[in-house]
C-alpha positions in Angstrom: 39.9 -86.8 26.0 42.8 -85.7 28.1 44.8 -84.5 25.2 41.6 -82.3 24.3 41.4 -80.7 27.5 45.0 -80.1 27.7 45.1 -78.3 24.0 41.9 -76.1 24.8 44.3 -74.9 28.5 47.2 -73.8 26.1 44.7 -72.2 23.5 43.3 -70.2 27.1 46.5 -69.6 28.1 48.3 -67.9 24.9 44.4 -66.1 24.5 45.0 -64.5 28.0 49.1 -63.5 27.3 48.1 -61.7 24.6 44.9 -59.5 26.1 47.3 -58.6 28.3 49.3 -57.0 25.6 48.8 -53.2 25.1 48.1 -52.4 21.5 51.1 -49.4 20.6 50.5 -49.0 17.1 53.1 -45.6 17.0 56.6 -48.3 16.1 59.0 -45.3 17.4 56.4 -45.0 20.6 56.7 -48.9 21.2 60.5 -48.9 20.5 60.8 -45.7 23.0 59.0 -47.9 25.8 60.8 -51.1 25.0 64.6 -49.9 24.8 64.8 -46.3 26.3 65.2 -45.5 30.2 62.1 -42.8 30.2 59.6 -44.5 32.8 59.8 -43.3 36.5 58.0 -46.0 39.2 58.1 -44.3 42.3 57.5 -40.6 41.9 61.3 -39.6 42.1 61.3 -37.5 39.0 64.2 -40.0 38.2 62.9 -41.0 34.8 65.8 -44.4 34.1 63.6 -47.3 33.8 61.8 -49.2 30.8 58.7 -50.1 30.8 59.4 -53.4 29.3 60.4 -54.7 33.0 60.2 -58.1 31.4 62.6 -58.3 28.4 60.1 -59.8 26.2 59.5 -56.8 23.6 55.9 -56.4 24.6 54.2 -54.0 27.1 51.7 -55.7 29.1 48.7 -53.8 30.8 50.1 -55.2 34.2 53.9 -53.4 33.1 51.6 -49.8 32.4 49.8 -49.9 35.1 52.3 -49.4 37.5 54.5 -46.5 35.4 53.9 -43.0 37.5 55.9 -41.2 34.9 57.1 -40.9 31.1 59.4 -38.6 29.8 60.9 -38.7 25.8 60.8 -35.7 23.8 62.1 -35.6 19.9 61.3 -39.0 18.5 59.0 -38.1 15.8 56.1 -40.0 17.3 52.7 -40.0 15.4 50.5 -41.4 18.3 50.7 -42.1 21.5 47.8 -45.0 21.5 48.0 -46.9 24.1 48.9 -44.9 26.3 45.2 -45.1 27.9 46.4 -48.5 30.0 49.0 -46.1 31.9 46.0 -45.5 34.9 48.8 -44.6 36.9 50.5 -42.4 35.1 51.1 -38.9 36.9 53.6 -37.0 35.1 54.2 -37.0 31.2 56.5 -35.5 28.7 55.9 -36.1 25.1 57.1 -32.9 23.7 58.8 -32.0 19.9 57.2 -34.9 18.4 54.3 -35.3 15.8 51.1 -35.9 17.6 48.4 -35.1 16.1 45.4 -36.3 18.7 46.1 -36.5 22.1 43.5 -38.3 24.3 44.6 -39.0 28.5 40.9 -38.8 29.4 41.5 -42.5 30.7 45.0 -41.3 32.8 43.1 -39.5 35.7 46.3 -39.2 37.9 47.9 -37.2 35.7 49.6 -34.3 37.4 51.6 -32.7 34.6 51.5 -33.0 31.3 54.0 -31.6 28.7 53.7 -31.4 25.5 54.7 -28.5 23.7 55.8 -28.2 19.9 53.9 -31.0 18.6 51.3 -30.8 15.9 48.4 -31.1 18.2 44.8 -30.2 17.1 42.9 -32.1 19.6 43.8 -32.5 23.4 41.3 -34.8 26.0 42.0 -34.0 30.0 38.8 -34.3 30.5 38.4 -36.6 34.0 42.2 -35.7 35.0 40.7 -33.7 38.4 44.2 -33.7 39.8 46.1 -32.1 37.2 48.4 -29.1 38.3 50.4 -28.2 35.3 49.3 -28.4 31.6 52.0 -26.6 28.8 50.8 -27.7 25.5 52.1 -24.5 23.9 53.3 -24.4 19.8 50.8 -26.7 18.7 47.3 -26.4 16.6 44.9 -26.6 19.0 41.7 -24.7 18.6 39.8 -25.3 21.2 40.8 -26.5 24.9 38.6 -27.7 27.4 39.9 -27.6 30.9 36.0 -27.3 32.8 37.1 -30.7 34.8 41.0 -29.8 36.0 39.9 -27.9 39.0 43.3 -28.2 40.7 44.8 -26.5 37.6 47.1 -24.0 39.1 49.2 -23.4 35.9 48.7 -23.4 32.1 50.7 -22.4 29.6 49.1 -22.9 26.2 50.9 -20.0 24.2 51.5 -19.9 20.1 47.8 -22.1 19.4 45.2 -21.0 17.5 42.7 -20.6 19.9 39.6 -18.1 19.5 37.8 -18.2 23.2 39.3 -19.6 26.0 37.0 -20.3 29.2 38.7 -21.3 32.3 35.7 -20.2 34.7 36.0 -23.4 36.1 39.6 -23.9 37.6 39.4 -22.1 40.8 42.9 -22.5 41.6 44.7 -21.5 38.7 47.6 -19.0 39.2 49.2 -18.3 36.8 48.5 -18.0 32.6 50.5 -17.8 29.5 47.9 -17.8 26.5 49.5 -14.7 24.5 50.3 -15.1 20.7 46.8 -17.2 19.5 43.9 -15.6 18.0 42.0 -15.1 21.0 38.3 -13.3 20.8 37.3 -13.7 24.5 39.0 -14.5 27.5 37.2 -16.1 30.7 39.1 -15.9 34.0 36.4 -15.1 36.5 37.0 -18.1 38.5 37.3 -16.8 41.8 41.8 -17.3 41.2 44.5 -15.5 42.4 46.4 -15.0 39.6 48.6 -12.2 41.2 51.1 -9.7 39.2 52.1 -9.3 36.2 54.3 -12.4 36.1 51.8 -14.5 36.6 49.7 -13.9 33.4 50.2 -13.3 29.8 48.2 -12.5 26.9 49.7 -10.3 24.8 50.2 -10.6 20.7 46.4 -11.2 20.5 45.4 -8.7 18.1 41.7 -9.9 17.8 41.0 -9.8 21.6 38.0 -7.9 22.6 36.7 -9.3 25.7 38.1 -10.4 29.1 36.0 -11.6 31.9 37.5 -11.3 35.0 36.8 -11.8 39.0 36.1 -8.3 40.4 39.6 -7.7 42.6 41.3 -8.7 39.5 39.8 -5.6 37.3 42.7 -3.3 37.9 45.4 -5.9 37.2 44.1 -6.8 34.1 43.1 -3.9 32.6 46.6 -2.2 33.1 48.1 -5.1 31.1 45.2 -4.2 28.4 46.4 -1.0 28.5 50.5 -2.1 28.6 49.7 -4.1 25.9 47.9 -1.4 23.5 44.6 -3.3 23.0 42.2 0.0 22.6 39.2 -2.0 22.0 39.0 -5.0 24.8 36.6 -4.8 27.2 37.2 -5.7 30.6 34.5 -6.7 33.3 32.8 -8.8 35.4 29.6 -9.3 33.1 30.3 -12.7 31.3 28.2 -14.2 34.6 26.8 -12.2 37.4 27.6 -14.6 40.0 31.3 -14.6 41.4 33.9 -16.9 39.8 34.9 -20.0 41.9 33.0 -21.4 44.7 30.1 -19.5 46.2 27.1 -19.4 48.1 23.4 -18.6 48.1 20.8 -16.2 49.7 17.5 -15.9 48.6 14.4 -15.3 49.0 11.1 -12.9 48.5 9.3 -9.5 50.0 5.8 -9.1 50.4 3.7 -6.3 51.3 0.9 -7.3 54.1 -1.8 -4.9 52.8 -4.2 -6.2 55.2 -2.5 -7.0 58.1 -2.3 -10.1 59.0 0.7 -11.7 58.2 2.5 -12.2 54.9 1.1 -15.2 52.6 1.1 -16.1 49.4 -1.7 -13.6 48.7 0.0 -11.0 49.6 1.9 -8.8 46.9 5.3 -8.6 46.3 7.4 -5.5 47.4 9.1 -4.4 44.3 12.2 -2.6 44.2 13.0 -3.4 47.4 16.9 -1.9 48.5 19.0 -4.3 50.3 22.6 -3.1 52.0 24.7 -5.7 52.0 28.0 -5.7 54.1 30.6 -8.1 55.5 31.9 -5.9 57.5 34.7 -4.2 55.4 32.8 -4.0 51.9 29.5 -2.5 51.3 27.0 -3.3 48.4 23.7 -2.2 47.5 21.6 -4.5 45.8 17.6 -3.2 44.4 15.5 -6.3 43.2 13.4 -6.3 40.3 9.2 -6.0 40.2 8.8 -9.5 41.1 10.1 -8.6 44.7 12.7 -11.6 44.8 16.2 -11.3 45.3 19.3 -13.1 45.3 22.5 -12.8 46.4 25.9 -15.1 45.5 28.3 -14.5 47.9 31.8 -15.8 48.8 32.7 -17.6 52.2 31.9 -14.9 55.1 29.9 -13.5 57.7 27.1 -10.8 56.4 24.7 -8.6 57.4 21.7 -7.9 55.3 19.3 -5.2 56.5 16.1 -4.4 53.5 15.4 -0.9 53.0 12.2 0.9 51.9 12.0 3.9 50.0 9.9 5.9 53.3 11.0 3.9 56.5 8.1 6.0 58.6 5.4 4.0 56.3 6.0 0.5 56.9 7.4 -1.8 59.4 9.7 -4.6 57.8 10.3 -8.0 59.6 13.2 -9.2 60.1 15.1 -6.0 60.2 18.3 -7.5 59.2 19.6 -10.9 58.5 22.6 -11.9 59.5 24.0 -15.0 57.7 27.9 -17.0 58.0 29.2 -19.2 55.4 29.9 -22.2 54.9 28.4 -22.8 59.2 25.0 -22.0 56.8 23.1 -24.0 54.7 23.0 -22.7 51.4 21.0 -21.7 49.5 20.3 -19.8 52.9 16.3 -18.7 52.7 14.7 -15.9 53.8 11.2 -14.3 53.1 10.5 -10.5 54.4 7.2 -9.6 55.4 6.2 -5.4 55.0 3.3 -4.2 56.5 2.1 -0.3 57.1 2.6 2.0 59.7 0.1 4.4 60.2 -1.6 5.9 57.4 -0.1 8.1 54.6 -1.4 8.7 51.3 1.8 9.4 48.2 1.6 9.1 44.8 4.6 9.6 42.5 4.0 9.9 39.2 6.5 10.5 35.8 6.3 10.7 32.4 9.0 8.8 30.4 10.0 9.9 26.6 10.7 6.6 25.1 11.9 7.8 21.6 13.3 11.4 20.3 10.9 13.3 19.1 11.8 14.5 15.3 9.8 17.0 13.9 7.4 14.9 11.1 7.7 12.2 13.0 5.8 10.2 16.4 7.1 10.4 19.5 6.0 7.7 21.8 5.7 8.3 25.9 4.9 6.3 29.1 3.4 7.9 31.9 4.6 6.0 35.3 2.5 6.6 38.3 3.2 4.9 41.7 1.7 4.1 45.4 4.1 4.8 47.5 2.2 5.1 49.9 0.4 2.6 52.7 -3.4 3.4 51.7 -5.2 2.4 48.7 -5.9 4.9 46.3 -8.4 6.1 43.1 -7.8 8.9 41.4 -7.0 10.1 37.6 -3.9 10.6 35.5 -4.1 14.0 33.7 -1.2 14.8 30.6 -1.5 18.5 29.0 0.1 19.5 26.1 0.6 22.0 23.1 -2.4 20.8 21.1 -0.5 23.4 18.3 2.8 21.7 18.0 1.7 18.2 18.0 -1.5 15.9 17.6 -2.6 13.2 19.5 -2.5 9.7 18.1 -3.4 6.7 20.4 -3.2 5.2 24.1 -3.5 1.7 25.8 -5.6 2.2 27.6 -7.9 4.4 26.1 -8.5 7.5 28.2 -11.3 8.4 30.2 -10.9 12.2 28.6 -9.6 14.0 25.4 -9.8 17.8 25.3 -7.7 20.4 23.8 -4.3 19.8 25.0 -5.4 17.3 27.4 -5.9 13.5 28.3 -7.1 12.0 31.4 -7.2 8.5 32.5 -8.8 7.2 35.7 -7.7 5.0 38.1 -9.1 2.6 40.8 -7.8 0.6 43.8 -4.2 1.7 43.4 -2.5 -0.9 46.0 0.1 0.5 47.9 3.3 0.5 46.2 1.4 -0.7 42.9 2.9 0.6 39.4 0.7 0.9 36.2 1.9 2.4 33.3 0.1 4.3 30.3 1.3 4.1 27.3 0.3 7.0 24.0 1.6 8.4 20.4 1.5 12.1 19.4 2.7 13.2 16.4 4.8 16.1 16.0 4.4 18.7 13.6 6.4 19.1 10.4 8.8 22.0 9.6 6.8 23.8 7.1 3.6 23.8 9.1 2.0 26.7 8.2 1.1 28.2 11.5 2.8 26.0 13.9 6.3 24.8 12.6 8.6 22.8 14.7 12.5 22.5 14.4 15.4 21.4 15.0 16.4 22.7 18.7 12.4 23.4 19.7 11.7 22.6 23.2 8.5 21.0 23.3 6.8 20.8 27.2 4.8 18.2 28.4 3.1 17.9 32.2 1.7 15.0 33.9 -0.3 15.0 36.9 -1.7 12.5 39.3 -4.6 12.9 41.4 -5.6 13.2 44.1 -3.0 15.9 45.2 -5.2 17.3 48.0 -3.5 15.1 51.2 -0.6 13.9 49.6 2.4 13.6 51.7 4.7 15.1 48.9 2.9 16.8 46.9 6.0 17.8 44.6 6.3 14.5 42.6 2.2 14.5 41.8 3.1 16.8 39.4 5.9 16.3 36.6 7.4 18.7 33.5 9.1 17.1 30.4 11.4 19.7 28.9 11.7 17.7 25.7 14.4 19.0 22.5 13.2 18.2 19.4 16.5 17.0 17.2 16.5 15.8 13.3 18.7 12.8 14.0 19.8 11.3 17.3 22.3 8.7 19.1 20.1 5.7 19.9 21.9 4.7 23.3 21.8 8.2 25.0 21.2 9.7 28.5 18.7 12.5 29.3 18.0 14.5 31.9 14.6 14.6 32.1 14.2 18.2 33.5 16.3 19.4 30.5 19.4 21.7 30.4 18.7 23.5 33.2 17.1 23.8 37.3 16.3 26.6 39.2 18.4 27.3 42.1 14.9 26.1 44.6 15.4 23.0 43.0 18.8 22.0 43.8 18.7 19.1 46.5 15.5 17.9 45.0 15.3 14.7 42.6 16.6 14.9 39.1 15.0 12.2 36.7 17.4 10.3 34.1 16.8 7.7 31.4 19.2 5.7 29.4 18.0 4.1 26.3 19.8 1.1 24.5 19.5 -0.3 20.9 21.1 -3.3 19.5 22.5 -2.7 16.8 23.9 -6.2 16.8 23.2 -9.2 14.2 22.4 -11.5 16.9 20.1 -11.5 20.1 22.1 -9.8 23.3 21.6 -11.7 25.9 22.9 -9.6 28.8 22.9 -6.0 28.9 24.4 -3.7 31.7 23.7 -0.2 31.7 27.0 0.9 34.1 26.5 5.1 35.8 29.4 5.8 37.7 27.6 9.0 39.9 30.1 11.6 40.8 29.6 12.4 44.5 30.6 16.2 44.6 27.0 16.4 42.1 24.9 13.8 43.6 23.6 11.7 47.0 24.1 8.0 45.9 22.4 6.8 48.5 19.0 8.7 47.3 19.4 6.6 44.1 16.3 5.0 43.3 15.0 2.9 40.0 11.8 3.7 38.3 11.1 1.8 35.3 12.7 -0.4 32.6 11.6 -1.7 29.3 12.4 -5.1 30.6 13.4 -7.0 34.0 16.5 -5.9 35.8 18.5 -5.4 39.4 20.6 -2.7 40.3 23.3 -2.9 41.7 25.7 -0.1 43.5 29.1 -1.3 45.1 32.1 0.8 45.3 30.2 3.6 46.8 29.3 5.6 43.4 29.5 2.3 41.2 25.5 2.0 39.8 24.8 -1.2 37.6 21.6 -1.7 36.0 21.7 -5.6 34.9 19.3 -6.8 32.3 20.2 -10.7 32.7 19.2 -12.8 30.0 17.0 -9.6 28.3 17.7 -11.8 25.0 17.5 -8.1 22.7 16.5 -9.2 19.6 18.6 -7.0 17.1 15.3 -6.0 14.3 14.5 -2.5 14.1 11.4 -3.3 15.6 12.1 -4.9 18.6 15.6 -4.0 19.6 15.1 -0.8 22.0 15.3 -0.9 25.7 15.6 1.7 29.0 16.2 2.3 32.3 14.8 5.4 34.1 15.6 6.6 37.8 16.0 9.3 40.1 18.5 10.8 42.2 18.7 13.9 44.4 21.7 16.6 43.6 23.6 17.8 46.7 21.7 20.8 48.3 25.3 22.8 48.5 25.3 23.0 44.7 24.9 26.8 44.2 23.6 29.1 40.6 25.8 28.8 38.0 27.4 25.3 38.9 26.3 22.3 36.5 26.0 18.8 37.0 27.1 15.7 34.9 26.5 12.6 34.3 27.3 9.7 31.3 26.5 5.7 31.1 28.5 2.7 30.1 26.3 0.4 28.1 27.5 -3.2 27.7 26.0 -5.9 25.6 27.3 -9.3 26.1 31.2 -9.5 25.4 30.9 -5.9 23.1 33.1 -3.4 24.2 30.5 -0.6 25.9 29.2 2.3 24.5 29.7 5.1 26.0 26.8 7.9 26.0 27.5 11.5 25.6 27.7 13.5 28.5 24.1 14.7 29.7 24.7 18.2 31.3 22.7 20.7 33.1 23.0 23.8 34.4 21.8 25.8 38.1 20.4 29.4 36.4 17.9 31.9 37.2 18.2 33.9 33.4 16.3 36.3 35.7 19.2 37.4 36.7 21.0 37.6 33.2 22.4 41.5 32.9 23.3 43.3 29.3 26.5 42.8 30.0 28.3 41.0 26.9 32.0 39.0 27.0 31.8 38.4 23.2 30.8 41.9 22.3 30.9 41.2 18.4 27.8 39.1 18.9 24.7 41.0 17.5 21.1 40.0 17.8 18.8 41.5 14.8 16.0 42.8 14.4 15.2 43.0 17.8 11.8 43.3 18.8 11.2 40.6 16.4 8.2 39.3 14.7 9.1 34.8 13.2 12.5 35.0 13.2 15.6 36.8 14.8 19.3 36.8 13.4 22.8 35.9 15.9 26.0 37.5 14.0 29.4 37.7 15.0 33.4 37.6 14.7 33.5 34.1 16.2 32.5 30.6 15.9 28.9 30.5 16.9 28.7 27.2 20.0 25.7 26.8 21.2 22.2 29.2 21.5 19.5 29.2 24.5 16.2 30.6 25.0 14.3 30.8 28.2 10.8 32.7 29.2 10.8 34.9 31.8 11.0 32.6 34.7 14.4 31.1 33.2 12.2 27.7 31.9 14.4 26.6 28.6 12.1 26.9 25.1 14.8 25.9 22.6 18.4 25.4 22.2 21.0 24.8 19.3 24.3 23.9 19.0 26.0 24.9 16.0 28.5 22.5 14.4 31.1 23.6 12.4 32.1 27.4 11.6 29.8 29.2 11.7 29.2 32.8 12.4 25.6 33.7 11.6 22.7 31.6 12.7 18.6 32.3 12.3 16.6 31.0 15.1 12.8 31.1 14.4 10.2 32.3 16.9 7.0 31.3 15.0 6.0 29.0 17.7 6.5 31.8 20.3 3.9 34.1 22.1 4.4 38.0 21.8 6.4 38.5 25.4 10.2 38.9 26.4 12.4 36.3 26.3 15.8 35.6 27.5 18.3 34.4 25.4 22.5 33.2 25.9 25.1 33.3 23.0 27.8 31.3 23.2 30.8 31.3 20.9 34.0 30.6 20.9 35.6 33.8 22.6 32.5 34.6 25.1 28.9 34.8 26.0 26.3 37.1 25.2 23.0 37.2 27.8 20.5 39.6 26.5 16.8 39.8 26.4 14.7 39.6 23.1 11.0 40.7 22.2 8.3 38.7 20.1 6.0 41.5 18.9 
């Protein structure tokens, strides 16, 4: 019996030796850890020990787990299995060998790794948190995932094949080398501080189109885009719309206490709400969206956030302000804001919104917008008119109330105070060869929209609204428009212009964020009088930088078929009331969709005229206007280049205009749709003006 025991202790015994044996299946990787002097113990960066502290030509898991360095480089090793059972392991150098598959997922004290100029296609750090320094440049890899190496303060991964490279997640990162790989996309909003030009590399990637970066790093990078002759990478914040690395949350909701007695969940939220934002050095404006919640991500600080209404002497808002410290608060940091009325004032706004170009033969869809914006509940109607010659109505949702000639009326009840309701309709514009009533190319087709009641409104101004709409044969689907056309009146300077963008995607794939960017040039306009209308879909605005306006549609999800792929944004803003006759006023957009570089909208001009004032006087005096009194049609001949041709009525409202591609130096305009009268008309070429009047018999 004893001899059994004692032969089932040995059989234990040699069992337990050899689990503790580390399985190196690489023979040049086993050899290197057996012979060579490459293993440091003590963190000296003194790599002159072996591994094999025994002699016995083995590497047990006990003779691993207390190496805190490796360093070999040029033994044309295959794998490095085995080297999972080195749990203490903080630096290693493995570089110009063969590897293939490299997997430390298990060596979560690693520190730095190098291992450049191998074959690598696949590298694991996932679970090394305290990794400083990875440089696995001249190797295959295709994709590299760093999300868990938050103490990553330096990577150099150059000459790879990698397409998208996302290092949102390593906070403390700075500095980069990722320049000659195949890169589509580039992450780096991370809330780093990778500094200079020294600090970050990515040049020699001829396929990069999009880098996402942290908002004080904008400049920085996009001078290196420009250094390094990319012309078509976009560079922006827009990849997330929270800021990179570590932040913190306010939130919360506004509600409007119709009734007076305290905000509840009855109550109705406050859309479009305007917050100012400011940490005491940096201002941002933030407007919510129609739900009447907002949120804000900020970064450690001290804020102050004070809501805004649109008429501060119709409502009372409590708290004024919020003042709010991080990290001392919890976050997310909650707070609700409660509107109620002040006194009584009755004001309706109301707009009308083209959402398509309207193309002669073709229907031309509309919106009309109408708004509370006052404190009282409201009935009333919605009135359109129209030329019932140019155009025929086709449908509305809702139906309206009344259809006469060149009319349509829709009534309203119980308008709540700062309510929106929207009415959508179809007309159909008449063709070209109409016999009586053509339209063209150029024809300036007039729309008004009125809501009621006027009588006791406290702005009577915006009850009332005039579309000034071109007709055009073919159009830019992402364009700008100024709503009240080409050109104001000199009383209206200092009063609110109307603009919409419209978007398309044009894409083969649904865009999930959009941002509609308007930088507003101050010497035209009063930023701070910016306010949103309408969208097709849910979005906040956002205006930092003083004149920087951002209109984000997060997660829109765009579909890109023809039928479904359209969006807007409409909103109005006053023009400074020093703007004088004659001066114009500008304005473009920056559309983004997802990681695209943006499109950028022609320039939307309009001009301060009174043609009342238009003399004979000619600066182009080749330009010849014939016959003239005129019954359909007049001709424009000249020496020059014809530009562009306008026609107003007598009180300088714009009818028509043309611009004239090419060279050309005779044009026809027709007046078929015209009444007999005098009209005003300017000539521009390409040497002068001509402003002169012209008769319809």
């Amino acid at each position: 019996m004893k001899k059994h025991y004692l032969l089932l202790l040995v059989i234990c015994m040699v069992s337990f030796t050899q689990a503790q044996i580390v399985n190196i299946p690489d023979a040049n990787f086993k050899v290197l850890l057996v012979n060579s002097n490459i293993a440091d113990f003590n963190n000296e960066g003194t790599f002159s020990g072996v591994v094999d502290t025994n002699s016995d030509g083995e590497i047990q898991e006990s003779e691993a787990a207390v190496v805190t360095g490796l360093s070999f480089g040029g033994n044309n090793i295959n794998s490095l299995e085995g080297i999972e059972y080195f749990t203490s392991l903080e630096y290693l150098t493995c570089t110009n060998n063969n590897l293939v598959n490299l997997d430390l997922s298990a060596n979560t004290s690693l520190y730095k790794v190098w291992c450049k100029d191998n074959n690598l296609n696949i590298i694991n750090v996932n679970g090394c948190t305290s990794l400083f320094q990875l440089w696995c440049s001249n190797n295959n890899l295709i994709n590299l995932d760093v999300s868990t190496n938050v103490n990553l303060d330096a990577l150099i991964c150059e000459s790879n094949n990698f397409t998208d490279l996302d290092l949102s997640s390593n906070i403390n990162l700075t500095y980069l080398a990722c320049h000659s790989n195949n890169l589509n996309t580039l992450n780096l909003k991370n809330g780093g501080s990778i500094q200079g030009a020294n600090s970050l590399y990515f040049y020699s990637n001829p396929n990069l189109a999009y880098i996402c970066i942290d908002e004080e790093e904008l400049t920085q990078v996009q001078n290196l885009v420009d250094s390094y002759g990319y012309t078509n990478c976009a560079v922006n914040t827009y990849c997330t719309f929270t800021p990179g690395g570590d932040f913190y949350e306010v939130t919360g909701k506004a509600r409007l206490d119709a009734n007076i007695n305290g905000c509840d969940v009855e109550d109705s939220y406050y859309s479009y709400l305007q917050y100012n934002i400011t940490d005491g050095t940096t201002a941002t404006t933030y407007i919510t969206n129609t739900l009447g919640e907002y949120y804000f991500p900020v970064e450690a600080g001290s804020y102050t956030i004070t809501p805004q209404v649109e008429n501060p002497t119709y409502f009372n808002v409590s708290p004024t302000s919020l003042v709010v410290s991080f990290p001392t608060n919890t976050s997310p940091y909650i707070q609700d804001f409660c509107i109620t009325p002040n006194g009584v004032y009755n004001d309706l706004e109301i707009v009308l919104l083209p959402i398509n170009q309207a193309s002669p033969g073709f229907e031309a869809e509309f919106q009309l917008v109408y708004k509370n914006k006052g404190n009282t509940i409201l009935s009333g109607s919605a009135a359109f008119s129209f030329n019932d010659d140019l155009m025929d109505f086709v449908s509305a949702i809702p139906i309206e109330d009344v259809q006469n000639t060149g009319s349509l009326t829709w009534n309203y009840t119980n308008l709540q105070p700062y309510e929106t309701r929207i009415i959508e309709f179809t007309m159909n514009i008449n063709t070209p060869t109409d016999p009586s009533f053509p339209v063209n190319n150029g024809d300036i087709l007039d729309f008004t929209a009125t809501i009621n009641p006027v009588v006791g409104d406290e702005t009577p101004d915006d009850n009332v609204f005039e579309l000034h709409q071109t007709v055009v044969n073919s159009y830019d689907p992402n364009d700008k428009t100024c709503l009240e056309g080409k050109t104001i009146s000199p009383s209206e300077v200092g009063r609110y212009v109307h603009y919409m963008i419209r978007f398309e995607n044009n894409g083969t794939a649904n865009a999930v964020n959009i941002v509609v960017k308007d930088v507003i040039d101050t010497a035209m306009y009063a930023v701070s009088t910016l306010i949103p209308l309408h969208g097709s879909h849910e979005y906040v605005t956002r205006i930092k930088n003083t004149n920087e306006v951002e209109f984000i549609f997060e997660n829109i999800n765009l579909p890109f078929d023809d039928a479904n792929n359209d969006g807007f944004v409409a909103f109005k803003i006053k023009t400074l009331p020093t703007l004088v006759e004659n001066d114009t006023f500008e304005n473009k957009a920056e559309i983004y969709f997802d990681y695209n570089f943006p499109i950028i909208t022609d320039k939307e001009i309009t001009t301060i005229m009174n043609p009342l004032s238009i003399s004979d006087y000619k600066l182009d005096s080749s330009l010849k206007i014939y016959p003239n009194p005129a019954n359909d049609f007049i001709k424009i001949s000249g020496n020059n280049n014809l530009k562009n041709i306008s026609l107003y009525d007598i009180n300088g409202r714009l009818l028509q205009e043309v611009k004239i591609l090419g060279n050309q130096m005779e044009k026809e305009l027709s007046l078929h749709q015209l009444a007999s009268g005098i009209y005003l008309i300017k000539i521009q070429s390409d040497k002068g003006v001509l402003l002169d009047k012209v008769i319809k018999k």
